[in-house]
C-alpha positions in Angstrom: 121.4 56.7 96.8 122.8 53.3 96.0 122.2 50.7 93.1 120.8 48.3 95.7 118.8 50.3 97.5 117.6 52.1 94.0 116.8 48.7 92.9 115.0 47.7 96.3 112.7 51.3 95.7 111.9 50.5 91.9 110.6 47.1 93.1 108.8 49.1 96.2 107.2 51.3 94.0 106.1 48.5 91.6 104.5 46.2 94.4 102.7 49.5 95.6 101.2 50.0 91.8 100.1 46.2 91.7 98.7 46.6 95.1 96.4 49.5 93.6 95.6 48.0 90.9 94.3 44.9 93.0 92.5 47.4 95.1 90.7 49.0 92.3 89.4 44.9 90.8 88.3 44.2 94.2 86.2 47.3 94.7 84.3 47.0 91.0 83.0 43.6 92.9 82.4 45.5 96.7 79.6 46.6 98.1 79.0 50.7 98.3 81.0 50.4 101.8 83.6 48.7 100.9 84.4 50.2 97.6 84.7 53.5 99.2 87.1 51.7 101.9 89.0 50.5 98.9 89.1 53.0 96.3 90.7 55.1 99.4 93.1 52.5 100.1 94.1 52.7 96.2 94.4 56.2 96.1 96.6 56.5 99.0 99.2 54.0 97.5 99.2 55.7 94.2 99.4 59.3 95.9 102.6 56.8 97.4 103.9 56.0 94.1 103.7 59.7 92.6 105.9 60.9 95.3 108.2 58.1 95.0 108.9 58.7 91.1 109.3 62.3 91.2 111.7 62.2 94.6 113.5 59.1 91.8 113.4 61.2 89.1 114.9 64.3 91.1 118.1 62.2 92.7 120.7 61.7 89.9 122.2 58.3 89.8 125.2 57.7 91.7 127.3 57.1 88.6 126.0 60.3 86.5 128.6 63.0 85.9 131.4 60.6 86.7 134.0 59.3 84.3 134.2 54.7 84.4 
């Protein structure tokens, strides 16, 4: 993978988690329907976000292992 688009999936992954997090305030204020709507909507992006990190955690950097 490379720096940009490493760079372009840490700030994909970080507008996911603020999306989630926006989902989860708006659904403390829902009604029943809606907050079930919204708490899924949450959940989805975090389930999202898990997979990202660990598929970012298992790809080495492109510059590890390799002399500057």
């Amino acid at each position: 993978m490379s720096h940009t688009s490493r760079k372009t999936a840490i700030r994909r992954i970080a507008r996911f988690k603020e999306r989630a997090a926006e989902l989860r305030r708006k659904a403390n204020g829902a009604d029943e329907k809606s907050r079930a709507k919204l708490l899924g909507q949450a959940e989805m992006l975090e389930r999202i976000v898990q997979a990202a990190e660990r598929d970012s955690e298992e790809q080495p950097s492109p510059h590890q292992g390799k002399p500057c």
